[in-house]
C-alpha positions in Angstrom: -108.5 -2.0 -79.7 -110.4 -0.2 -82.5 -109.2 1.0 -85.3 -109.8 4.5 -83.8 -107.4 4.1 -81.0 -104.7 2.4 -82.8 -104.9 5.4 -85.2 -104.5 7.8 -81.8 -102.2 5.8 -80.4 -99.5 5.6 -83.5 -100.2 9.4 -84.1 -99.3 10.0 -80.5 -96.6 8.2 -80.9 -95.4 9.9 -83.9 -95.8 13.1 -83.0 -94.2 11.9 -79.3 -90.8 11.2 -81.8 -89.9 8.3 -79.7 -87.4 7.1 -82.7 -86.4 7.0 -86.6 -87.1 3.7 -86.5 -90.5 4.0 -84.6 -92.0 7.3 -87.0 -90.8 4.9 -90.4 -93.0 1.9 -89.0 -95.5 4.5 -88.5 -95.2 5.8 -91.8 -95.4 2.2 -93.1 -98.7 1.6 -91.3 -100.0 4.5 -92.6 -99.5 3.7 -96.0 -100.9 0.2 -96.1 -103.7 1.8 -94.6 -104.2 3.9 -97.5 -103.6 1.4 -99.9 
């Protein structure tokens, strides 16, 4: 999976609203990302 699709895939999922718990791990990806 490229980095691409994991990208789509976590934004669909965030934006899906699945969870609390599943949007803050998603935020937490995001960040180390931009770190």
């Amino acid at each position: 999976m490229s980095a691409d699709d994991r990208d789509a895939v976590l934004h669909r999922d965030f934006m899906r609203g699945r969870s609390w718990g599943a949007r803050r791990v998603s935020g937490a990806l995001w960040g180390a990302v931009e770190c």
